[in-house]
N, CA, C and O atoms as a CHARMM CRD file, in Angstrom:
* protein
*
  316
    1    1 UNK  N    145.75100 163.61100 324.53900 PROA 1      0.00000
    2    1 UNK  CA   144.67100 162.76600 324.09100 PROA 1      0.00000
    3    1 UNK  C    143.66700 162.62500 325.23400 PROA 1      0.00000
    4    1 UNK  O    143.89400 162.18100 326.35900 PROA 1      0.00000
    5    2 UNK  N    142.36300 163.14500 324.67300 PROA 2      0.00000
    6    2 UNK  CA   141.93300 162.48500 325.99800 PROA 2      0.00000
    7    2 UNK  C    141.11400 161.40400 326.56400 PROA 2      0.00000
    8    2 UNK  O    140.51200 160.71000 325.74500 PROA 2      0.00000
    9    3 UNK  N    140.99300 161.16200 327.67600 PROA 3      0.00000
   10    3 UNK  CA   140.71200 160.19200 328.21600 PROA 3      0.00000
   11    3 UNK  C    139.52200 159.79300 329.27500 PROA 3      0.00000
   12    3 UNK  O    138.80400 160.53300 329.94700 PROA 3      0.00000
   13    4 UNK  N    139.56500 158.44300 329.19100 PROA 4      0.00000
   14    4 UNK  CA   138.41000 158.15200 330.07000 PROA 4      0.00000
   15    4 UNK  C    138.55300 156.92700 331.03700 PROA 4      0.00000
   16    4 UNK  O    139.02500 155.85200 330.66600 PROA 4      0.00000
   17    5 UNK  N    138.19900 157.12600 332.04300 PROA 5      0.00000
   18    5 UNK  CA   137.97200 156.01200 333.13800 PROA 5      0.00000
   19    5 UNK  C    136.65500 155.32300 333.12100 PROA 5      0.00000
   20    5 UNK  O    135.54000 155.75400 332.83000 PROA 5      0.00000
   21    6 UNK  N    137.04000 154.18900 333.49000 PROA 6      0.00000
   22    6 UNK  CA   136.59400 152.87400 333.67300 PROA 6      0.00000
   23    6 UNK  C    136.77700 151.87900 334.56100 PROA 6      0.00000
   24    6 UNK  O    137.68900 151.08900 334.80600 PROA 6      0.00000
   25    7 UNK  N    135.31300 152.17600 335.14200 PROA 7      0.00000
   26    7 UNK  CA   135.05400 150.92700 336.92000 PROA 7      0.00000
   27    7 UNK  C    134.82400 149.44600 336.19000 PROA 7      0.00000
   28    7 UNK  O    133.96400 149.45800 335.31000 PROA 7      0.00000
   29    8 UNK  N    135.35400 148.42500 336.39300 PROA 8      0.00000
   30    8 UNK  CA   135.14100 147.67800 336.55900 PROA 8      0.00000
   31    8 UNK  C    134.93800 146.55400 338.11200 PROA 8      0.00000
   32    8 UNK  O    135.51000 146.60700 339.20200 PROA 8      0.00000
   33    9 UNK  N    134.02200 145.73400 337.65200 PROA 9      0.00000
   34    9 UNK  CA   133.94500 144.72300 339.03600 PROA 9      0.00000
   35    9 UNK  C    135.35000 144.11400 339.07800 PROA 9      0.00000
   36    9 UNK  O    136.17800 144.26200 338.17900 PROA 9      0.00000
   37   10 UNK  N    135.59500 143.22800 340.50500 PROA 10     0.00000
   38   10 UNK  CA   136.78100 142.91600 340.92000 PROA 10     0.00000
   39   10 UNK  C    137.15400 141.37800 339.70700 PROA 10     0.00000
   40   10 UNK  O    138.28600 141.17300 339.27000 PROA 10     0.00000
   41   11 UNK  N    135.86000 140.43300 339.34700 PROA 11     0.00000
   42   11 UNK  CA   135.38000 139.66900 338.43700 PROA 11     0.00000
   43   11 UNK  C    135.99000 139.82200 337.04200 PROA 11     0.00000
   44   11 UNK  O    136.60600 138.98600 336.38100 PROA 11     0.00000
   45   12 UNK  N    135.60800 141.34400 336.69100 PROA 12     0.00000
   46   12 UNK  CA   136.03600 141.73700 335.34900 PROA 12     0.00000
   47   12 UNK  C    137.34600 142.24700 335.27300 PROA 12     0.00000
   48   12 UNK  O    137.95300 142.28800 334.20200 PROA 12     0.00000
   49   13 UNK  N    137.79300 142.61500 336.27200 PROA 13     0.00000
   50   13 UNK  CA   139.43700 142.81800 336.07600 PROA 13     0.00000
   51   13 UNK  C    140.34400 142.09300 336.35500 PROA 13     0.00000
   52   13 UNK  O    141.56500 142.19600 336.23700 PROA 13     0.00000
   53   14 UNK  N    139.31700 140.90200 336.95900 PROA 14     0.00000
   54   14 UNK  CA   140.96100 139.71200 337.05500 PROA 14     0.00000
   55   14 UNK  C    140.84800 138.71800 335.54500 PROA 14     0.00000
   56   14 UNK  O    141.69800 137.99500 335.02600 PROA 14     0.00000
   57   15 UNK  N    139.48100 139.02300 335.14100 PROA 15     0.00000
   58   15 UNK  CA   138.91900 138.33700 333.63700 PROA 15     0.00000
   59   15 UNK  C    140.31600 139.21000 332.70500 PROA 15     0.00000
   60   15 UNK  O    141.29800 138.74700 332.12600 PROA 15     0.00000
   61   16 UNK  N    139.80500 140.72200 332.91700 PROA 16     0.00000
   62   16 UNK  CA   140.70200 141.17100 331.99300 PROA 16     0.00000
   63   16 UNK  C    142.07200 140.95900 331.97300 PROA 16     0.00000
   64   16 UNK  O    142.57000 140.76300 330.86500 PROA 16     0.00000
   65   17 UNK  N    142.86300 140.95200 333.03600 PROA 17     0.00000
   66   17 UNK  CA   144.03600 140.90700 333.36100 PROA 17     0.00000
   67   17 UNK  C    144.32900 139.73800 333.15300 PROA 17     0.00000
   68   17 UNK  O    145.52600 139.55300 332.93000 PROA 17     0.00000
   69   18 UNK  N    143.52700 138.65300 333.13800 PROA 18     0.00000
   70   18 UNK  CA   144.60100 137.14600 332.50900 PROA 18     0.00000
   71   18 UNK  C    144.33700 137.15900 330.59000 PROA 18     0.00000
   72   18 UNK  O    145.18400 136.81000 329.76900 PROA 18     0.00000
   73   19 UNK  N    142.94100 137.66200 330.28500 PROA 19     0.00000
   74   19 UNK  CA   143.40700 137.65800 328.75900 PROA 19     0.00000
   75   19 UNK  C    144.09200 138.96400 328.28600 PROA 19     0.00000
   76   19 UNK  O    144.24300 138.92200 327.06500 PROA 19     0.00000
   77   20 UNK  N    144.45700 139.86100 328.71700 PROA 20     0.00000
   78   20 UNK  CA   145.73300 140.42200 328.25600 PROA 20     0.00000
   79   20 UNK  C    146.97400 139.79800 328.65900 PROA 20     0.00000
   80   20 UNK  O    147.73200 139.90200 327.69500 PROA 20     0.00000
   81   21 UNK  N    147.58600 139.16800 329.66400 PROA 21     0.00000
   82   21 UNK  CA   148.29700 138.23100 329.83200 PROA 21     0.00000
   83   21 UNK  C    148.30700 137.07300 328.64400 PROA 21     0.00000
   84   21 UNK  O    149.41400 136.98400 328.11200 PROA 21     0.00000
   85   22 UNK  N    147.64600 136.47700 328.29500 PROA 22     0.00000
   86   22 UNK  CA   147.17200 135.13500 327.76300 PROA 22     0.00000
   87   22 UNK  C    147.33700 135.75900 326.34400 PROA 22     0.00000
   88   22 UNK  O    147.79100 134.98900 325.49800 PROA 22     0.00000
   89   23 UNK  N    146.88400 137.71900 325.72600 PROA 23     0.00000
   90   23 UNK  CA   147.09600 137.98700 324.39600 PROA 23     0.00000
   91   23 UNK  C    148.67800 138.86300 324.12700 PROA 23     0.00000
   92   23 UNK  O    149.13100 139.55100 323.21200 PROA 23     0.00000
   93   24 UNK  N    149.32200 138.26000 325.85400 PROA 24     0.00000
   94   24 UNK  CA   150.52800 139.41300 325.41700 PROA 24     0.00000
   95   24 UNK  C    150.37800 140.81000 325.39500 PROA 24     0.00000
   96   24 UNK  O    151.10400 141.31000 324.53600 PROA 24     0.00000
   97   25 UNK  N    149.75200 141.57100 325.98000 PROA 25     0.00000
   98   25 UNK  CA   149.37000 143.06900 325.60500 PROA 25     0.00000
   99   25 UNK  C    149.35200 143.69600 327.02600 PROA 25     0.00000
  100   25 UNK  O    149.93500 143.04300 327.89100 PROA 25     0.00000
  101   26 UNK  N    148.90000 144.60100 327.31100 PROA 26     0.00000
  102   26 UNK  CA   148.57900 145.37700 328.02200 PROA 26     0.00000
  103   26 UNK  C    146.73800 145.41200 328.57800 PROA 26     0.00000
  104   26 UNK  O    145.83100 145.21500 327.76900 PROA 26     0.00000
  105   27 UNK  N    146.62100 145.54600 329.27400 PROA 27     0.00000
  106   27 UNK  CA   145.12200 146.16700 329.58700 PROA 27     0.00000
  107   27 UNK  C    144.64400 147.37500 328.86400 PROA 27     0.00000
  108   27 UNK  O    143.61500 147.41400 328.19000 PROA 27     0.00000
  109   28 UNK  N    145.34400 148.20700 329.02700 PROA 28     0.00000
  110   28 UNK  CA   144.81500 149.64100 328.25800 PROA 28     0.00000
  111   28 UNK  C    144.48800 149.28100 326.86700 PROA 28     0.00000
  112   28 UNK  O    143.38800 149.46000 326.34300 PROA 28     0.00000
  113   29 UNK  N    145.67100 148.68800 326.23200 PROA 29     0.00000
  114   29 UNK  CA   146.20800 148.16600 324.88800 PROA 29     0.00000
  115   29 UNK  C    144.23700 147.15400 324.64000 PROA 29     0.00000
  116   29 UNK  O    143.28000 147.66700 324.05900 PROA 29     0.00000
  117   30 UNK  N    144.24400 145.89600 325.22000 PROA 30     0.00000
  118   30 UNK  CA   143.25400 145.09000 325.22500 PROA 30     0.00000
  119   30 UNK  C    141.98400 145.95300 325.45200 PROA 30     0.00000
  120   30 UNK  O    141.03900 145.37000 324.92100 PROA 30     0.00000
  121   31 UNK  N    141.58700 147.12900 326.04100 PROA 31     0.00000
  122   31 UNK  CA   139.97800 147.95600 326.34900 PROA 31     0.00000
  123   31 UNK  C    140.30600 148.77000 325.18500 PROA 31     0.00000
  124   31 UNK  O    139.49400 149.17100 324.35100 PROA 31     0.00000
  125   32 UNK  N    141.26500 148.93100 325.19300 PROA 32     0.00000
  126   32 UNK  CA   140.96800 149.97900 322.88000 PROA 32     0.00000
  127   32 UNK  C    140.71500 149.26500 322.38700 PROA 32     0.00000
  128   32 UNK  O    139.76100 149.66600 321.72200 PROA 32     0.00000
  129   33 UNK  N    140.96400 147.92400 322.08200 PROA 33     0.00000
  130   33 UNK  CA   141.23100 147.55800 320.82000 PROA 33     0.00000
  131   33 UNK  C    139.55900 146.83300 320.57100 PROA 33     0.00000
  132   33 UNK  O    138.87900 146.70700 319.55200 PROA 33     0.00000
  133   34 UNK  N    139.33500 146.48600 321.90000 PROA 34     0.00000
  134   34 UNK  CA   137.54100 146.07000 322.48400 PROA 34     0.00000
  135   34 UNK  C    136.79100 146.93300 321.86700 PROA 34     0.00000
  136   34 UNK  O    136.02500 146.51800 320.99700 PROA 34     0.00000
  137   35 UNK  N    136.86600 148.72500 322.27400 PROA 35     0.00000
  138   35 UNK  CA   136.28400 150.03300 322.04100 PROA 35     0.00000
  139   35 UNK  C    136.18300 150.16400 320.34200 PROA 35     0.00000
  140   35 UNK  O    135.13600 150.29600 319.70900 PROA 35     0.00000
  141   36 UNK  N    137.51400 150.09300 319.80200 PROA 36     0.00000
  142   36 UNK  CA   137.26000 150.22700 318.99700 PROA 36     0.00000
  143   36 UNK  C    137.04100 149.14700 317.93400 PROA 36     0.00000
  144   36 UNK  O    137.25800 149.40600 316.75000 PROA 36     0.00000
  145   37 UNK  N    136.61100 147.92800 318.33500 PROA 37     0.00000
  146   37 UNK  CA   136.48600 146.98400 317.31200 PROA 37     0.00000
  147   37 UNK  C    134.94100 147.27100 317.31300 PROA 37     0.00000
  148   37 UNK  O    134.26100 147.29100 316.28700 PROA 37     0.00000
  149   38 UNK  N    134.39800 147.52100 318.76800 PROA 38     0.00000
  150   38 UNK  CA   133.04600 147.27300 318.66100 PROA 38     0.00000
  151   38 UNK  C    132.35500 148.96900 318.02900 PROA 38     0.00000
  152   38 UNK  O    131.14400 148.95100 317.80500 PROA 38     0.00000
  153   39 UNK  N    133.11800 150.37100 317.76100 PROA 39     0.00000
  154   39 UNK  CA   132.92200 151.35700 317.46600 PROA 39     0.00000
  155   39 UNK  C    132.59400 150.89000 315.67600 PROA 39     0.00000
  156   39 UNK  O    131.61700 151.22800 315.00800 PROA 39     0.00000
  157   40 UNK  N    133.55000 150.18500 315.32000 PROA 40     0.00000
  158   40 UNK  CA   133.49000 149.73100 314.13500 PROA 40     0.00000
  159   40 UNK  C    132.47400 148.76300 312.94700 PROA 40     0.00000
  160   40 UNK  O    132.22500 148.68100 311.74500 PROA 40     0.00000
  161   41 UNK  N    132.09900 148.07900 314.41900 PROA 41     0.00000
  162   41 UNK  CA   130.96600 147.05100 314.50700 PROA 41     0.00000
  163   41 UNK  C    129.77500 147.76200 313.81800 PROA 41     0.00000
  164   41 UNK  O    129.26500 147.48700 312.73300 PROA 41     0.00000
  165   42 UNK  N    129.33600 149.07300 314.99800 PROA 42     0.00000
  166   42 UNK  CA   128.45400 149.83200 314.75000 PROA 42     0.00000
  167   42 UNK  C    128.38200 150.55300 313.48100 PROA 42     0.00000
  168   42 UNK  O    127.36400 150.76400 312.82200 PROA 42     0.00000
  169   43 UNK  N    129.92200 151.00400 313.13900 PROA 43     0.00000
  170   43 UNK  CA   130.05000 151.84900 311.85000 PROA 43     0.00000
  171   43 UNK  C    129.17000 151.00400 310.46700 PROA 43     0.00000
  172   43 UNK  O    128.37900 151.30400 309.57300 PROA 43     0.00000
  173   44 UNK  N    129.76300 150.01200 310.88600 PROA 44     0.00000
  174   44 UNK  CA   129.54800 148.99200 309.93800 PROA 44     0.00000
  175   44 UNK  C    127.36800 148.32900 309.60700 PROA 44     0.00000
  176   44 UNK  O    126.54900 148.06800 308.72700 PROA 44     0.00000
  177   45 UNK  N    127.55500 148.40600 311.04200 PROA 45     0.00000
  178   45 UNK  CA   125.82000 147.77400 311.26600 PROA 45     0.00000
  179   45 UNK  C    124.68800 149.21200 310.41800 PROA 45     0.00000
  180   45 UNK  O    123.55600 148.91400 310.04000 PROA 45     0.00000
  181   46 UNK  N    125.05900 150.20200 310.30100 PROA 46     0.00000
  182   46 UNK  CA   124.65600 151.66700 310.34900 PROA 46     0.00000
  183   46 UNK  C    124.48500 151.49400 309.18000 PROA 46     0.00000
  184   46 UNK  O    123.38400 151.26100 308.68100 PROA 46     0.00000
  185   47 UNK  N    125.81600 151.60500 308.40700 PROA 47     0.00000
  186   47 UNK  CA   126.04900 151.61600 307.03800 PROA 47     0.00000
  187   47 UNK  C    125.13100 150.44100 306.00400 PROA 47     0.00000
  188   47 UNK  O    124.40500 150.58300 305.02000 PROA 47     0.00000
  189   48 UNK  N    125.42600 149.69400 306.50900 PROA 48     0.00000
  190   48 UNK  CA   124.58000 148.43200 305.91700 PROA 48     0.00000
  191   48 UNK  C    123.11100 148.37900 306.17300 PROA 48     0.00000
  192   48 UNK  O    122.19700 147.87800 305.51800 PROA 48     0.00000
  193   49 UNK  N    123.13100 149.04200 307.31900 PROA 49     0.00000
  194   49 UNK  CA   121.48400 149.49700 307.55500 PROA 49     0.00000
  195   49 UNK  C    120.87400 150.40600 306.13500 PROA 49     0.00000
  196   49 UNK  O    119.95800 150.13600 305.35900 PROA 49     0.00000
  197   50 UNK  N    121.69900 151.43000 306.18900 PROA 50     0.00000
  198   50 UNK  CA   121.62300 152.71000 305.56300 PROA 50     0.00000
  199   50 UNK  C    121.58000 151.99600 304.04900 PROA 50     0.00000
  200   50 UNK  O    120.77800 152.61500 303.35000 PROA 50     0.00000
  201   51 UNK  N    122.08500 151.08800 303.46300 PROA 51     0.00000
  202   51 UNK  CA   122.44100 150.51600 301.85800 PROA 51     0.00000
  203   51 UNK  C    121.09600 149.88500 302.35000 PROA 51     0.00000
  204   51 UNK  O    120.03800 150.26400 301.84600 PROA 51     0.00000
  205   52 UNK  N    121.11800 148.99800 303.25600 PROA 52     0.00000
  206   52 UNK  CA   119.33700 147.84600 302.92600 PROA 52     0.00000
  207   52 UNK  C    118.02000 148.97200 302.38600 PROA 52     0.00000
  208   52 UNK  O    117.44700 148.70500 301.33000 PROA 52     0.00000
  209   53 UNK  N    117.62800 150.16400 303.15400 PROA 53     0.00000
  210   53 UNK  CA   116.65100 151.25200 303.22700 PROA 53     0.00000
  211   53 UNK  C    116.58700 151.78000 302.21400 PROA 53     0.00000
  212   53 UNK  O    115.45400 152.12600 301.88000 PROA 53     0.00000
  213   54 UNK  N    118.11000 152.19000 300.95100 PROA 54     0.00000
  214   54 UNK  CA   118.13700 152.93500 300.10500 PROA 54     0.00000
  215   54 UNK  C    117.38900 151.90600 298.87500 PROA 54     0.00000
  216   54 UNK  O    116.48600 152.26400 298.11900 PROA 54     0.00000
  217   55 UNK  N    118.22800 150.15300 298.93100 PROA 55     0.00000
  218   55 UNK  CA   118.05900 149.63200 298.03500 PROA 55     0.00000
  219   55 UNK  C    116.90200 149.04700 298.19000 PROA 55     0.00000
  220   55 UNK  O    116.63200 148.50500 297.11900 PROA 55     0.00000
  221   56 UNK  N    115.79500 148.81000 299.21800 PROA 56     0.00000
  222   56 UNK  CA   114.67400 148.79900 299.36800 PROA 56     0.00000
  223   56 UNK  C    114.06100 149.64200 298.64900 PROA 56     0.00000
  224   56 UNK  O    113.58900 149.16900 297.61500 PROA 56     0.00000
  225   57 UNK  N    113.83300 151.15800 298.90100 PROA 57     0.00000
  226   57 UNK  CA   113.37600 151.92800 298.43600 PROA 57     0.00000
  227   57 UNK  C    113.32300 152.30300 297.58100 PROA 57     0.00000
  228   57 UNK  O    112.32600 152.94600 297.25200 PROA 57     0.00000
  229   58 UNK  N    114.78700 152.03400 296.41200 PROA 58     0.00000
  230   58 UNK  CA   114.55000 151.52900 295.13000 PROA 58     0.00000
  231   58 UNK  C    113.63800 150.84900 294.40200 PROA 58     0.00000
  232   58 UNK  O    112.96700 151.07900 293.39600 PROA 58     0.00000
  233   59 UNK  N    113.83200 149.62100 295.44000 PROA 59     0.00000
  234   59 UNK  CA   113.03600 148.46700 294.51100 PROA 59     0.00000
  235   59 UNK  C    111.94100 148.03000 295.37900 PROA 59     0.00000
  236   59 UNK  O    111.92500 146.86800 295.78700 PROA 59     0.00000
  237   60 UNK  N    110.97000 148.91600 295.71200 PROA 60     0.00000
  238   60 UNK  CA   109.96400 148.54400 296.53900 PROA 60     0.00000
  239   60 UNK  C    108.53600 148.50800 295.58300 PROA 60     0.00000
  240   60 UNK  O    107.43200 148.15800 295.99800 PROA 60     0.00000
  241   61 UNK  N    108.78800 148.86500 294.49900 PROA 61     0.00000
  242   61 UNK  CA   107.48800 148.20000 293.86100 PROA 61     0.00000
  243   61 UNK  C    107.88900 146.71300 293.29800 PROA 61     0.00000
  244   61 UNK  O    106.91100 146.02600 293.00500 PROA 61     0.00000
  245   62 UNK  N    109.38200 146.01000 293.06700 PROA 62     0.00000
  246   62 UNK  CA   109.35800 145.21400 292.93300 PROA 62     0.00000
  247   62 UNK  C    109.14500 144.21200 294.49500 PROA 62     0.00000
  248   62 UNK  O    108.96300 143.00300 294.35800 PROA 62     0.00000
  249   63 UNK  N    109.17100 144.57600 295.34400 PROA 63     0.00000
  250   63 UNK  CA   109.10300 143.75900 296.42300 PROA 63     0.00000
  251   63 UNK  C    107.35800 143.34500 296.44200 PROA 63     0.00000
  252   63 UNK  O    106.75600 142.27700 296.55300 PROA 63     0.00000
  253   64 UNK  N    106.97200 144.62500 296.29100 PROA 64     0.00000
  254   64 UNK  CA   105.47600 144.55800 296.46300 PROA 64     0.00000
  255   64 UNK  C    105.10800 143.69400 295.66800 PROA 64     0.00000
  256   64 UNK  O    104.37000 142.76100 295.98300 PROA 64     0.00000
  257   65 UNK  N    105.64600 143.92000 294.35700 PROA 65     0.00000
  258   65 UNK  CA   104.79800 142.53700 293.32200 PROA 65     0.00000
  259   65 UNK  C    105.68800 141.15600 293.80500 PROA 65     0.00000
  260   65 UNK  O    105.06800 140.18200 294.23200 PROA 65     0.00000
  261   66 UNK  N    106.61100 141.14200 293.74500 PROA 66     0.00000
  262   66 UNK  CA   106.91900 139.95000 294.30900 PROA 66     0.00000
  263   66 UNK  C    106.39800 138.93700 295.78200 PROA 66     0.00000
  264   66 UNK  O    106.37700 137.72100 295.96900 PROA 66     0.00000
  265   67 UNK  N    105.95300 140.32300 296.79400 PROA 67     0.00000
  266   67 UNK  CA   105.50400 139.64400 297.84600 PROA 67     0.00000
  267   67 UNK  C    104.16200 140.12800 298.15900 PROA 67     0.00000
  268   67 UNK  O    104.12900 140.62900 299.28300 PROA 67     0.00000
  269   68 UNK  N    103.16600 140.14300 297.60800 PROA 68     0.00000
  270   68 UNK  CA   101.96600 140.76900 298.11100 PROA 68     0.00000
  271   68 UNK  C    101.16000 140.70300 299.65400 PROA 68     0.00000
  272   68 UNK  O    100.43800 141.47700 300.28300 PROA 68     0.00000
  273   69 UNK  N    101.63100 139.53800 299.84300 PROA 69     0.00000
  274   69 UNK  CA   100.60000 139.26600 301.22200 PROA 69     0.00000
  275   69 UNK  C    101.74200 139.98200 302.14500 PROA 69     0.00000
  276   69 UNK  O    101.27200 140.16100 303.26800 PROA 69     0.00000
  277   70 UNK  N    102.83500 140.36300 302.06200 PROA 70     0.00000
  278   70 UNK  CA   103.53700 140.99400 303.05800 PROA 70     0.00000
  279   70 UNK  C    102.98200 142.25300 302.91100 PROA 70     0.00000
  280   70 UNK  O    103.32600 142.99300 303.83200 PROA 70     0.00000
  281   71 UNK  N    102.15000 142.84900 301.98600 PROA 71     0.00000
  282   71 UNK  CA   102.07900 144.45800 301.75600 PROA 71     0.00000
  283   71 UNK  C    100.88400 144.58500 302.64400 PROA 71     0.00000
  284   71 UNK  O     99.91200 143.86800 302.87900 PROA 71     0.00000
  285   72 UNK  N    101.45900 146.19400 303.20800 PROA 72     0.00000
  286   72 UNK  CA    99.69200 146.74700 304.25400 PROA 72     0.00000
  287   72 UNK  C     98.57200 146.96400 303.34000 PROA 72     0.00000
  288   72 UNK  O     98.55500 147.42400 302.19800 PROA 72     0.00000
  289   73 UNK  N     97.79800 146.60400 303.97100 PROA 73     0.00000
  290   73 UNK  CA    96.46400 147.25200 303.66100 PROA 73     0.00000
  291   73 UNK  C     96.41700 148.66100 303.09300 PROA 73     0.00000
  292   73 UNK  O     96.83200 149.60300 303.76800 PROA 73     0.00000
  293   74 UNK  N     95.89300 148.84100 301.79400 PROA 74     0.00000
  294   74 UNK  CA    95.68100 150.21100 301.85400 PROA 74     0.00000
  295   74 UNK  C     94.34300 150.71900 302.63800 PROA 74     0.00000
  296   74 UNK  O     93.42200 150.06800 303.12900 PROA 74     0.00000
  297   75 UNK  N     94.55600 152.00000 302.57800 PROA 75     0.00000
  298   75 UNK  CA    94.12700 153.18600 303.19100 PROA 75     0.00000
  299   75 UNK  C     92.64200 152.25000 303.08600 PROA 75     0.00000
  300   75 UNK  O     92.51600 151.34300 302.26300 PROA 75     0.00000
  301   76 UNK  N     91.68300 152.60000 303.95700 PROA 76     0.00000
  302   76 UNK  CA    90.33300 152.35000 303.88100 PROA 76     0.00000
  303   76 UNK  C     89.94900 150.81000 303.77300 PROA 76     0.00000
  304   76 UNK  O     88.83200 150.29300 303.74400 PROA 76     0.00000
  305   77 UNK  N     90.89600 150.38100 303.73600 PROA 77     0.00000
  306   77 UNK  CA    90.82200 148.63700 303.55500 PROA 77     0.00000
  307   77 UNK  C     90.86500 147.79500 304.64100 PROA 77     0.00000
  308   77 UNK  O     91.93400 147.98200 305.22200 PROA 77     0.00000
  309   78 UNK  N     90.11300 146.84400 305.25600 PROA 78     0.00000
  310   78 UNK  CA    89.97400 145.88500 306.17500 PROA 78     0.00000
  311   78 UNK  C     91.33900 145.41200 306.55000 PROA 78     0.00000
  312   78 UNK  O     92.02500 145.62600 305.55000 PROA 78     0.00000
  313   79 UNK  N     91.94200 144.98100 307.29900 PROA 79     0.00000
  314   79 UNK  CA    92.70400 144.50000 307.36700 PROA 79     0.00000
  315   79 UNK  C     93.03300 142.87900 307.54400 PROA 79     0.00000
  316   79 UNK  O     94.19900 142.49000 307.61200 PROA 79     0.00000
């Protein structure tokens, strides 16, 4: 599997080393589970990004009539 190193300050590893202590675990165990909660985070932020854009784009003439003063200027128009 492979792997990767990680510097931490002297600050952040005595931080880390009492809440893996304090969660029962390991250090290694406690920086995965960090990695990948926050890998997930992202999966998640992306995706939901990706559904807002589609279902916008669906319904973007209803937005427009619903919100007009949010809509740009068209083309050639004062702003």
């Amino acid at each position: 599997m492979p792997a990767l190193n990680v510097e931490f300050s002297d600050r952040e590893l005595e931080d880390l080393r009492q809440i893996a202590k304090e969660r029962g675990t390991s250090m290694k165990a406690l920086v995965r589970e960090a990695a990948a909660a926050d890998i997930a985070r992202h999966r998640a932020l992306k995706e939901g990004a990706e559904a807002f854009r589609s279902f916008f784009t669906t319904h973007a003439e209803e937005f427009a009539a619903a919100f007009p003063e949010d809509e740009p200027p068209a083309r050639g128009e004062a702003a």
